[in-house]
Biopython code that builds the backbone (N, CA, C, O; Angstrom):
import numpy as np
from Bio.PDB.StructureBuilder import StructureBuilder

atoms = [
    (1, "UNK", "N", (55.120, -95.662, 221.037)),
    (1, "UNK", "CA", (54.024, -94.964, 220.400)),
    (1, "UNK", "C", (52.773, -95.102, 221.260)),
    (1, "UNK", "O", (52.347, -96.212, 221.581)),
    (2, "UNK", "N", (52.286, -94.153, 221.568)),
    (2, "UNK", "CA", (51.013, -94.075, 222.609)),
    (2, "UNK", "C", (49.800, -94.727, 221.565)),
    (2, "UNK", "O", (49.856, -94.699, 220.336)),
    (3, "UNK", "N", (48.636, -95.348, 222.433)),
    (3, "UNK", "CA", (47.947, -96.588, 221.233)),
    (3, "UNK", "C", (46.749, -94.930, 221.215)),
    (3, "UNK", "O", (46.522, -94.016, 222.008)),
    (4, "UNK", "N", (46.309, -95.291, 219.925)),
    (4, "UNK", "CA", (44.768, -94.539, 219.733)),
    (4, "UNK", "C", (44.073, -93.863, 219.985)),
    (4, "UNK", "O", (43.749, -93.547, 218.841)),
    (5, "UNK", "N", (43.300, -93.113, 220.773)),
    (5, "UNK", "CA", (42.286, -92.462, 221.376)),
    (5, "UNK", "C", (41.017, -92.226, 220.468)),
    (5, "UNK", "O", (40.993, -91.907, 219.280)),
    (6, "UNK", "N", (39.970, -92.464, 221.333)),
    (6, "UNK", "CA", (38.783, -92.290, 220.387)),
    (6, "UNK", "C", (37.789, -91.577, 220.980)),
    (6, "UNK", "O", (38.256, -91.331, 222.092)),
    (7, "UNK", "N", (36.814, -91.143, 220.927)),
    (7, "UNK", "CA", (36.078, -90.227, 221.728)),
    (7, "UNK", "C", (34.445, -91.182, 221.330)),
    (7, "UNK", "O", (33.951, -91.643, 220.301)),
    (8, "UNK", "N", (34.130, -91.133, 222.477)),
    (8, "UNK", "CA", (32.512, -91.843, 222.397)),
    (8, "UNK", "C", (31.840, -91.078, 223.356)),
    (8, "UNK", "O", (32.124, -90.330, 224.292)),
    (9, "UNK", "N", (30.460, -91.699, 222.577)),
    (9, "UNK", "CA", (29.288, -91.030, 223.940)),
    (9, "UNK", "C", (28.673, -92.471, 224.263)),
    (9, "UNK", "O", (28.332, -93.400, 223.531)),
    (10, "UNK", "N", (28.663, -92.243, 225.985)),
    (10, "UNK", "CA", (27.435, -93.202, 226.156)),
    (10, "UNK", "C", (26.277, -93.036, 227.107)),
    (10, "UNK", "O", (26.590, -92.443, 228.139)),
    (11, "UNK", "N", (25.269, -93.338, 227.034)),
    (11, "UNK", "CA", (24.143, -93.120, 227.342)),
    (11, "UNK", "C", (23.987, -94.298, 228.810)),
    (11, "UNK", "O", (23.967, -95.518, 228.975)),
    (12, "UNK", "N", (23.881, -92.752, 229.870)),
    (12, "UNK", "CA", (23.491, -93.403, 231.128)),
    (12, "UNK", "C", (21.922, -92.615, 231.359)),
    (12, "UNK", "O", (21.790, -91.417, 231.107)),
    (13, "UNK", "N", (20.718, -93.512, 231.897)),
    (13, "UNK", "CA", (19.889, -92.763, 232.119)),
    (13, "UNK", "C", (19.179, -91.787, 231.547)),
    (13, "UNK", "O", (18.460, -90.992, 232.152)),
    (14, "UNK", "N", (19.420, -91.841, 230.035)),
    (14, "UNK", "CA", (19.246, -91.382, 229.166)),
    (14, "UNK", "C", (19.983, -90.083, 229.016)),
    (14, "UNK", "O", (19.635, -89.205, 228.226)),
    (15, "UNK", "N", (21.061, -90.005, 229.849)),
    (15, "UNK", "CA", (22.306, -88.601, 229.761)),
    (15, "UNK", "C", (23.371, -88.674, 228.998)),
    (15, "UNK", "O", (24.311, -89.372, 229.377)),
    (16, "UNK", "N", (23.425, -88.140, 228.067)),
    (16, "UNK", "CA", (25.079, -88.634, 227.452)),
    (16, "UNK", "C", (26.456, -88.194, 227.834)),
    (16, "UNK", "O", (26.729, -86.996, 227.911)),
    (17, "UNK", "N", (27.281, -89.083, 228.061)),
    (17, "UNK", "CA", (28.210, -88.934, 228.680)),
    (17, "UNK", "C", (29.490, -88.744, 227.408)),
    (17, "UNK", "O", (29.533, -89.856, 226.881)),
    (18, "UNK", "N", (30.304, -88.027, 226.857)),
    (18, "UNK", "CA", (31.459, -87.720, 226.103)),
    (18, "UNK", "C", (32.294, -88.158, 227.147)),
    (18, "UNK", "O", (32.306, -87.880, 228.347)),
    (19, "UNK", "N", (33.280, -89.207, 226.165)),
    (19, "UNK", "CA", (34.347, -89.777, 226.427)),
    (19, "UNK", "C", (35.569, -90.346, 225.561)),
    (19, "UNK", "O", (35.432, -91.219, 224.704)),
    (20, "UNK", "N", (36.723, -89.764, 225.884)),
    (20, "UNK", "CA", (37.617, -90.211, 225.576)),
    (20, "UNK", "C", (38.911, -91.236, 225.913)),
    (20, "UNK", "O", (39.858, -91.040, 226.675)),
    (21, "UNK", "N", (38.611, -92.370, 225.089)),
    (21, "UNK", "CA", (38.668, -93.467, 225.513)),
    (21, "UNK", "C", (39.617, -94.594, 225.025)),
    (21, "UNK", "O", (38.954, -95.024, 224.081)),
    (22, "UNK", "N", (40.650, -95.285, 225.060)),
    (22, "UNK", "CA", (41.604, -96.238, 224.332)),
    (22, "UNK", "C", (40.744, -96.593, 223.113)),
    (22, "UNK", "O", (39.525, -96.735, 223.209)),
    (23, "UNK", "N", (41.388, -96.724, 222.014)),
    (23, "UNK", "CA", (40.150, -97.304, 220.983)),
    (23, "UNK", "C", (40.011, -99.218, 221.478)),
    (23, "UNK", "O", (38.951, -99.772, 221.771)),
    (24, "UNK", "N", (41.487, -99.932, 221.438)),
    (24, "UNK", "CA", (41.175, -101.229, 222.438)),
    (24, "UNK", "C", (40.093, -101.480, 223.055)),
    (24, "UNK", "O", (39.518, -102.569, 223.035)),
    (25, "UNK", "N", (39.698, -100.382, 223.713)),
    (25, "UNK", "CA", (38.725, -100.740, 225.348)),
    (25, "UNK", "C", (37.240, -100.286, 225.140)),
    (25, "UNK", "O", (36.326, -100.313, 225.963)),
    (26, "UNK", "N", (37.221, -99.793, 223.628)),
    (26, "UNK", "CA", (35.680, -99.282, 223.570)),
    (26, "UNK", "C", (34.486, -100.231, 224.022)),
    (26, "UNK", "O", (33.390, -99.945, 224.503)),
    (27, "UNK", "N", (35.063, -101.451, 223.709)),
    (27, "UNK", "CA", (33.929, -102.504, 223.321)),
    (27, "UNK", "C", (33.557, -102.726, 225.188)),
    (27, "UNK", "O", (32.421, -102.928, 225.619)),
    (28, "UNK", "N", (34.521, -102.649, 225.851)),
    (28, "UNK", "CA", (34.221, -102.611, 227.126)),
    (28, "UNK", "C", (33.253, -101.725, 228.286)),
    (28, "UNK", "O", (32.632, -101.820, 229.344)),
    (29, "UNK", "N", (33.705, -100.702, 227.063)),
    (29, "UNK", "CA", (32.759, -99.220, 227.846)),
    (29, "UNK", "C", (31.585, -99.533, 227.026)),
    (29, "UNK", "O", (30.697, -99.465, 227.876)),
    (30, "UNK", "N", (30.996, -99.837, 225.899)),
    (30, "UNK", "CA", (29.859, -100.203, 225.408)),
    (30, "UNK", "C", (28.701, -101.402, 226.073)),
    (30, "UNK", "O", (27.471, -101.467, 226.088)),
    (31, "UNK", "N", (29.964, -102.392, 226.662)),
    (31, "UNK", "CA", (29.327, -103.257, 227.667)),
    (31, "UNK", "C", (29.277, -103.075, 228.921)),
    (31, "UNK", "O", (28.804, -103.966, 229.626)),
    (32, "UNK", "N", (29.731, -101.936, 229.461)),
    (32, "UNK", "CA", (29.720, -100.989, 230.848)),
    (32, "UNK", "C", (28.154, -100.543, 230.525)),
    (32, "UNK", "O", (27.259, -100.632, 231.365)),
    (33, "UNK", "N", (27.996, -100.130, 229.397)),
    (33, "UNK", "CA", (27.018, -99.085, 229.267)),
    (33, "UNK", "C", (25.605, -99.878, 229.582)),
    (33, "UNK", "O", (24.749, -99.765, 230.460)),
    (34, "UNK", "N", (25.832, -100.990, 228.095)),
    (34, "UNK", "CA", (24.697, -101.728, 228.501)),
    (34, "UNK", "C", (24.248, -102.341, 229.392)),
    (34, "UNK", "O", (23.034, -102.547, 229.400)),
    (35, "UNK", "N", (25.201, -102.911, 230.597)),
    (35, "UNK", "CA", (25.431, -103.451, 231.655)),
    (35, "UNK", "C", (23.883, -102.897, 232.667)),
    (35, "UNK", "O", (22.866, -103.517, 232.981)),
    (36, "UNK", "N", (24.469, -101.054, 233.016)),
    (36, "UNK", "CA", (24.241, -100.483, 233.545)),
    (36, "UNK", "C", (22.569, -100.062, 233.171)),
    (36, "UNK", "O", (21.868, -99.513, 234.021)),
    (37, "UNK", "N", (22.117, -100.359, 231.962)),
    (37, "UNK", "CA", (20.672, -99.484, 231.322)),
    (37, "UNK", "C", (20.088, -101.104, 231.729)),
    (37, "UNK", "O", (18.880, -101.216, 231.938)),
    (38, "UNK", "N", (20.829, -102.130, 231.816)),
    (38, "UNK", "CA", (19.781, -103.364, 231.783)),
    (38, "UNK", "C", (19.625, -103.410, 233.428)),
    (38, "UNK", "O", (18.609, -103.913, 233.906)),
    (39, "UNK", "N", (20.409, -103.002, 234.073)),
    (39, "UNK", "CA", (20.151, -102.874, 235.535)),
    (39, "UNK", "C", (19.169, -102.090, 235.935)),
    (39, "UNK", "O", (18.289, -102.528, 236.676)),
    (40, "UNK", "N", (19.184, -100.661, 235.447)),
    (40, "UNK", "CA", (18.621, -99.804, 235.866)),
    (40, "UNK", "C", (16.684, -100.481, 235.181)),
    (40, "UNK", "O", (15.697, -100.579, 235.910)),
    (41, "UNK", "N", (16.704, -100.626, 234.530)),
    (41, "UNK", "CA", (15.594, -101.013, 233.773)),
    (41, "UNK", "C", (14.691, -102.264, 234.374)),
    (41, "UNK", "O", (13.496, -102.411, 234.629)),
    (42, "UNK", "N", (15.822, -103.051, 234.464)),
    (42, "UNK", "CA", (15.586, -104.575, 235.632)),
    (42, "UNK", "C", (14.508, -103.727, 237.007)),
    (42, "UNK", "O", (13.281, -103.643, 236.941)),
    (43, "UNK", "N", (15.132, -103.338, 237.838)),
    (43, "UNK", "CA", (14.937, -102.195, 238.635)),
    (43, "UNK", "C", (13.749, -101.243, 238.642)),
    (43, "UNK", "O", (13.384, -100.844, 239.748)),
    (44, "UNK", "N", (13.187, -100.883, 237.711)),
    (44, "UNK", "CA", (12.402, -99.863, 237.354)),
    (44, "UNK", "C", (11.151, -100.967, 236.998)),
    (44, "UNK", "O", (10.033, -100.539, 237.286)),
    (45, "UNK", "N", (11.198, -102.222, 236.454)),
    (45, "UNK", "CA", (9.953, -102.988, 235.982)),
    (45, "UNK", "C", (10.057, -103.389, 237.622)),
    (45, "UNK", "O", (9.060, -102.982, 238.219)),
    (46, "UNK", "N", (10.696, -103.852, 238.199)),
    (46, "UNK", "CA", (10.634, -105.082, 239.600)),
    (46, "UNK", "C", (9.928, -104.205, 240.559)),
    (46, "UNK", "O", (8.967, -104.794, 241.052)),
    (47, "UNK", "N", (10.060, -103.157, 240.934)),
    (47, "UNK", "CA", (10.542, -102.599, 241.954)),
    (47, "UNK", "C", (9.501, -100.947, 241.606)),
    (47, "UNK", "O", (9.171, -100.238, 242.558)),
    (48, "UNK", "N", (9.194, -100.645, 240.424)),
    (48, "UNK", "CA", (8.074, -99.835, 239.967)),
    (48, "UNK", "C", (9.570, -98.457, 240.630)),
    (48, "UNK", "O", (9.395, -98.044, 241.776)),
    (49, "UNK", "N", (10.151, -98.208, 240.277)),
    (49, "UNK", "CA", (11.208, -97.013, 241.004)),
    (49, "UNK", "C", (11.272, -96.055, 238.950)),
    (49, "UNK", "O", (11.922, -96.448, 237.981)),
    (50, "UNK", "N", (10.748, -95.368, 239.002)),
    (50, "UNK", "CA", (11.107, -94.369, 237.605)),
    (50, "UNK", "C", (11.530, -93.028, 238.008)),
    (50, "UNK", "O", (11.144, -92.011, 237.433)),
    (51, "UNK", "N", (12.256, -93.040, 238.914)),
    (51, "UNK", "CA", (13.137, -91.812, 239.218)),
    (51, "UNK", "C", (14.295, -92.070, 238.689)),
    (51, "UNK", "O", (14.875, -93.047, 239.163)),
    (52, "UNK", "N", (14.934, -91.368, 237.662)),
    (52, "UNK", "CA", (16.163, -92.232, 237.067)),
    (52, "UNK", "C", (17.366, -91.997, 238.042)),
    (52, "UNK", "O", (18.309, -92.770, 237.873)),
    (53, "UNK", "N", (17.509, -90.954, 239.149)),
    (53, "UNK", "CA", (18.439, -90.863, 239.777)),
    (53, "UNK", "C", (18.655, -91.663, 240.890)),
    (53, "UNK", "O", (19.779, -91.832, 241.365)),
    (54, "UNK", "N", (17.102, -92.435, 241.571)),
    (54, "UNK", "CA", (17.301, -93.368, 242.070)),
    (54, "UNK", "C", (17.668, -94.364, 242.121)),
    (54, "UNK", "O", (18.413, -94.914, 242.932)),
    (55, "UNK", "N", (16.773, -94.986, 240.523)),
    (55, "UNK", "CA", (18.009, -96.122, 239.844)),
    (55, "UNK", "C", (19.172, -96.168, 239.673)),
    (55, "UNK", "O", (19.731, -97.261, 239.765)),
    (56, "UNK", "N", (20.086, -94.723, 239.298)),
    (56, "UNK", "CA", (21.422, -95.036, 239.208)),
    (56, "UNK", "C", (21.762, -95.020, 240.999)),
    (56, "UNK", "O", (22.967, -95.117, 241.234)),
    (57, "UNK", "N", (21.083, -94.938, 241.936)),
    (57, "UNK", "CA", (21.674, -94.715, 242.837)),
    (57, "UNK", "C", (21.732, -96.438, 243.546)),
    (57, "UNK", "O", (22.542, -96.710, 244.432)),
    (58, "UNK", "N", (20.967, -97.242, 243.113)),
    (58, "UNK", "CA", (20.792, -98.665, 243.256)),
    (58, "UNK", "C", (21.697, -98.846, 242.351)),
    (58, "UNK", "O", (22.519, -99.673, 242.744)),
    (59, "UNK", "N", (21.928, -98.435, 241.282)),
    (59, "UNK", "CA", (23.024, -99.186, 240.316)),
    (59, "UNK", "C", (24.729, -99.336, 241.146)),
    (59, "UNK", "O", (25.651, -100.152, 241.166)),
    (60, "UNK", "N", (24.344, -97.755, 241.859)),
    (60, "UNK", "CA", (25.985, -97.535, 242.061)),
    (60, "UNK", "C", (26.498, -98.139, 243.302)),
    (60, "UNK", "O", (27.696, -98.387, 243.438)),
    (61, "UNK", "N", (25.446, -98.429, 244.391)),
    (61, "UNK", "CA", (25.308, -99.322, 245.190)),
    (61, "UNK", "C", (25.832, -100.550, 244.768)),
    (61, "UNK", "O", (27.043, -100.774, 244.775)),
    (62, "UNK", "N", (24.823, -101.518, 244.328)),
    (62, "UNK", "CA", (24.890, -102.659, 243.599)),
    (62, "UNK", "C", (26.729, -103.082, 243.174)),
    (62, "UNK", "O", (27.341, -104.082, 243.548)),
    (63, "UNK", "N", (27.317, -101.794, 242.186)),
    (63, "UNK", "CA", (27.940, -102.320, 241.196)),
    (63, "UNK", "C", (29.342, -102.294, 242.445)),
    (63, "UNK", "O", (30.100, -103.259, 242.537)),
    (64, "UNK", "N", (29.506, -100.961, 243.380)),
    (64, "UNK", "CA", (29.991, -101.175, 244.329)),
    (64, "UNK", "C", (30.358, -102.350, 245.545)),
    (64, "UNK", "O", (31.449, -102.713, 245.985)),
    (65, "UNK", "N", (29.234, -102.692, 245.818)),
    (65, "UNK", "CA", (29.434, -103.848, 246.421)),
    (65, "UNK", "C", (29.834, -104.840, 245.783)),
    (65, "UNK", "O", (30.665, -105.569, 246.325)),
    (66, "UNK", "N", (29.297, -105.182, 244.291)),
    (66, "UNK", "CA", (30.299, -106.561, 243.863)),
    (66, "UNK", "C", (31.631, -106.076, 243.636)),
    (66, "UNK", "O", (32.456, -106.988, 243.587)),
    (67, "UNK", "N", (32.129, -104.837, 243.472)),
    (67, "UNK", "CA", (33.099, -104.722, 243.581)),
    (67, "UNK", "C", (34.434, -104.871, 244.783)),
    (67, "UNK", "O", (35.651, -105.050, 244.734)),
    (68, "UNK", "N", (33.614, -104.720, 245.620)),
    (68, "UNK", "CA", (34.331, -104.835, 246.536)),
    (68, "UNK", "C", (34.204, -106.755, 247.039)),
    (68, "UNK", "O", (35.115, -107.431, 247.519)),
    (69, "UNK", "N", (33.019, -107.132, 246.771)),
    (69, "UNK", "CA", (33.254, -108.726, 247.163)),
    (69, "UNK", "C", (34.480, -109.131, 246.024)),
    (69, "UNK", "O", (35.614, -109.456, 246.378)),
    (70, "UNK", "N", (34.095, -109.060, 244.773)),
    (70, "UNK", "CA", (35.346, -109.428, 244.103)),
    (70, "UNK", "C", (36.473, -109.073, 244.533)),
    (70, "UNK", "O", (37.284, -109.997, 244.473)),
    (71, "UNK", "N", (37.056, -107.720, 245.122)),
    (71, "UNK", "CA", (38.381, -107.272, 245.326)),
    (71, "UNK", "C", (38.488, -108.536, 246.747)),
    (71, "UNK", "O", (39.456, -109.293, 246.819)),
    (72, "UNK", "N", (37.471, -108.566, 247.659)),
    (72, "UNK", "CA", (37.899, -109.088, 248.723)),
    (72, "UNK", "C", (38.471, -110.674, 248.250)),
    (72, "UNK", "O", (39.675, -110.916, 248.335)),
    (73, "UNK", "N", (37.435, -111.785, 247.718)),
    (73, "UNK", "CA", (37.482, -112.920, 246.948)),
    (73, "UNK", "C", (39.206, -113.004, 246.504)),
    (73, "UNK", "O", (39.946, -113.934, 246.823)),
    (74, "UNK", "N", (39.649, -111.678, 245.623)),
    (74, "UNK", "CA", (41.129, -111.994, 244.654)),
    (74, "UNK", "C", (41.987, -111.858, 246.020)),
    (74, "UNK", "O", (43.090, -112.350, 245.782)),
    (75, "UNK", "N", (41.936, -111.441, 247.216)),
    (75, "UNK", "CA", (42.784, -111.050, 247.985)),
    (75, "UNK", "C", (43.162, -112.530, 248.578)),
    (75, "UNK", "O", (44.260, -113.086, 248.577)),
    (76, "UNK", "N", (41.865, -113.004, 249.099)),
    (76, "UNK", "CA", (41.552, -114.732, 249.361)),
    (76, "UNK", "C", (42.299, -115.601, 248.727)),
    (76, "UNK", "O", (43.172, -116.314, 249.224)),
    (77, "UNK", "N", (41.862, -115.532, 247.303)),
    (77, "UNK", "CA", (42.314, -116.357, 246.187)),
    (77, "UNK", "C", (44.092, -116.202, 246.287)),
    (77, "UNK", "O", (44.855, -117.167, 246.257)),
    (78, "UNK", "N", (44.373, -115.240, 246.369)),
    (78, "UNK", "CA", (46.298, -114.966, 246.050)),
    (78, "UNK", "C", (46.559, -115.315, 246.940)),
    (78, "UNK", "O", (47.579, -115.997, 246.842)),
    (79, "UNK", "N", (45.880, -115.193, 248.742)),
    (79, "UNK", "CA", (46.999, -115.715, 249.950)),
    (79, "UNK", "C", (46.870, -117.321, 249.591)),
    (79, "UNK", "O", (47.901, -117.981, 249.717)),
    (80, "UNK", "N", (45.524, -118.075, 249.096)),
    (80, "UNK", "CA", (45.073, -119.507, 248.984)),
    (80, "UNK", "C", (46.592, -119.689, 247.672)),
    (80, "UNK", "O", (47.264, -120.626, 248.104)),
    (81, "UNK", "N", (47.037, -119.317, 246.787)),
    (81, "UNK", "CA", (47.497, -118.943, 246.041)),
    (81, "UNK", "C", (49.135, -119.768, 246.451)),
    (81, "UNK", "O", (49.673, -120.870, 246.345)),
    (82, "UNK", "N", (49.407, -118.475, 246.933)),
    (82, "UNK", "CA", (50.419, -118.302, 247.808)),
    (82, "UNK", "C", (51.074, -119.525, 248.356)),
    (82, "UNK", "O", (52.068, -120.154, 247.994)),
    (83, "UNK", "N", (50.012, -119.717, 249.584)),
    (83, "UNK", "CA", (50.211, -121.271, 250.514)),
    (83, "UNK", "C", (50.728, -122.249, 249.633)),
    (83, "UNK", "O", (51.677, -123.005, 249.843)),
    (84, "UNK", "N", (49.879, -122.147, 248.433)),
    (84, "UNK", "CA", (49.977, -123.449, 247.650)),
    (84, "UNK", "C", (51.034, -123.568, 246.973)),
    (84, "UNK", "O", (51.449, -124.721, 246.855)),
    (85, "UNK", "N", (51.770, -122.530, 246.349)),
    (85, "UNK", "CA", (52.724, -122.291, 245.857)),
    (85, "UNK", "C", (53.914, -122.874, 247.151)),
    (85, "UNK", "O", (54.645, -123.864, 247.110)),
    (86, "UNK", "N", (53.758, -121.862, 248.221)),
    (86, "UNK", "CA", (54.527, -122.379, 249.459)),
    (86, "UNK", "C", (54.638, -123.943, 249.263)),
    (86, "UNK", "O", (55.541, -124.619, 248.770)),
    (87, "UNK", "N", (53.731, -124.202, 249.673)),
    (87, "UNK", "CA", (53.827, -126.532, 249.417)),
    (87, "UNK", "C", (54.783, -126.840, 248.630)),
    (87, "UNK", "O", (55.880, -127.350, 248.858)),
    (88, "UNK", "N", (54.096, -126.360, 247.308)),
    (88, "UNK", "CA", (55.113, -127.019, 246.186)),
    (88, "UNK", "C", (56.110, -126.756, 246.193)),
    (88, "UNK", "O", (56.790, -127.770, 246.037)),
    (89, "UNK", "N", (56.784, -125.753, 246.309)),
    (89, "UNK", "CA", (58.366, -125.087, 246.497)),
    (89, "UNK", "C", (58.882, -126.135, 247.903)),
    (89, "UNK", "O", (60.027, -126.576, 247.998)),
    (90, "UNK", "N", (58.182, -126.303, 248.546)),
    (90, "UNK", "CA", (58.812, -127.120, 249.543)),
    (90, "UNK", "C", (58.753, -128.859, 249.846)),
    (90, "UNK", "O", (59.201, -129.539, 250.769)),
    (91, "UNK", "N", (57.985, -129.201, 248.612)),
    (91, "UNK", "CA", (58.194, -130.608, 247.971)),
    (91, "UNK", "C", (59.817, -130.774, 247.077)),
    (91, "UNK", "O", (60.835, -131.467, 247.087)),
    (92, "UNK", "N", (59.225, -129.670, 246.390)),
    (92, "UNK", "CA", (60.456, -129.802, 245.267)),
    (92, "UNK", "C", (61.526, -129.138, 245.836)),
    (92, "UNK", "O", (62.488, -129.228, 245.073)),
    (93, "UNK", "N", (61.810, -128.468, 246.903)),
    (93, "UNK", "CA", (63.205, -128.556, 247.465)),
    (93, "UNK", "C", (63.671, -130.182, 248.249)),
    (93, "UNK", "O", (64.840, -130.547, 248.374)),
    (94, "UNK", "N", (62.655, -130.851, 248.631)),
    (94, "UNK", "CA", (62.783, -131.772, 249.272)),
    (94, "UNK", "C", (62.786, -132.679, 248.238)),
    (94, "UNK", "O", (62.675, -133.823, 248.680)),
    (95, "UNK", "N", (62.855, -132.638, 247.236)),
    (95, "UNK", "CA", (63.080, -133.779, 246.027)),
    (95, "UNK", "C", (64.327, -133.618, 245.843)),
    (95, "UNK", "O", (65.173, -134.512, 245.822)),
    (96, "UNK", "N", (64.533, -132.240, 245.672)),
    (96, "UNK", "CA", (66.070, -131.775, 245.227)),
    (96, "UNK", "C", (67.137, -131.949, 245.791)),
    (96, "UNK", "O", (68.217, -131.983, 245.202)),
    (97, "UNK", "N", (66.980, -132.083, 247.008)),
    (97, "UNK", "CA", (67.980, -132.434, 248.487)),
    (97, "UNK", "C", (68.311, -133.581, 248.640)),
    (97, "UNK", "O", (69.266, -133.948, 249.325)),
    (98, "UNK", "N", (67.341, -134.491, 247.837)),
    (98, "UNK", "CA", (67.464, -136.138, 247.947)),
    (98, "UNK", "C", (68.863, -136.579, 247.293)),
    (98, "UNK", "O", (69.386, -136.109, 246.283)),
    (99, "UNK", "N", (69.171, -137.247, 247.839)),
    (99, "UNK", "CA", (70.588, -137.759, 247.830)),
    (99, "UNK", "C", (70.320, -138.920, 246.048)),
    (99, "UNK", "O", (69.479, -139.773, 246.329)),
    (100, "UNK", "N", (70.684, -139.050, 244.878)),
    (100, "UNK", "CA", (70.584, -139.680, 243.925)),
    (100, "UNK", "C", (70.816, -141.157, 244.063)),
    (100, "UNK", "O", (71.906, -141.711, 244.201)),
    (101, "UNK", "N", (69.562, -141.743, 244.002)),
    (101, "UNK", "CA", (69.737, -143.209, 244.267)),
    (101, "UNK", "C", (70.378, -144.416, 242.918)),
    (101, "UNK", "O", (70.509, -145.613, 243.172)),
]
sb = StructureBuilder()
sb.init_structure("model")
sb.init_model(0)
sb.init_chain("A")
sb.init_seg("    ")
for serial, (resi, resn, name, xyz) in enumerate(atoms, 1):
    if name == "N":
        sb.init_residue(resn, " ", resi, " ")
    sb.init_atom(name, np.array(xyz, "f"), 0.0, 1.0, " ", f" {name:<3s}", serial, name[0])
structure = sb.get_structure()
């Protein structure tokens, strides 16, 4: 059975965006949303920028790059991962091989 669908609007930049969306995952796109208006806003007091297309254009920057440090970081993390896993598999074959005293 396919789960739910729900249709929302959310407000970027004061634009509303229609979306249809897992009902599960709303709460996520609601904190996407707010995410994004507290950035842009952050931005607009610091920085005196009230062009709203500029702000989203720092937003999309911004949200981009941590995206990509995170993707790089999990890539890190799984080979660090990996190795370690490697070790242990090769302790515990070497336990296993041991002759029973």
């Amino acid at each position: 059975m396919a789960e739910e669908r729900k249709s929302i609007t959310l407000y970027v930049a004061q634009q509303p965006f229609k979306l249809s969306i897992l009902a599960s995952q709303e709460e996520m796109y609601h904190k996407a949303e707010k995410r994004i208006q507290e950035y842009t806003r952050n931005l607009a007091e610091k920085n005196n920028i009230t062009d709203r297309f500029v702000q989203l254009g720092y937003a999309v920057i911004n949200f981009a790059l941590n995206e990509i440090y995170l993707t790089e970081k999990q890539k890190f993390v799984d080979a660090d991962l990996k190795n370690n896993l490697r070790k242990i598999k090769e302790v515990i074959n070497l336990v296993l091989d041991e002759p029973n005293q």
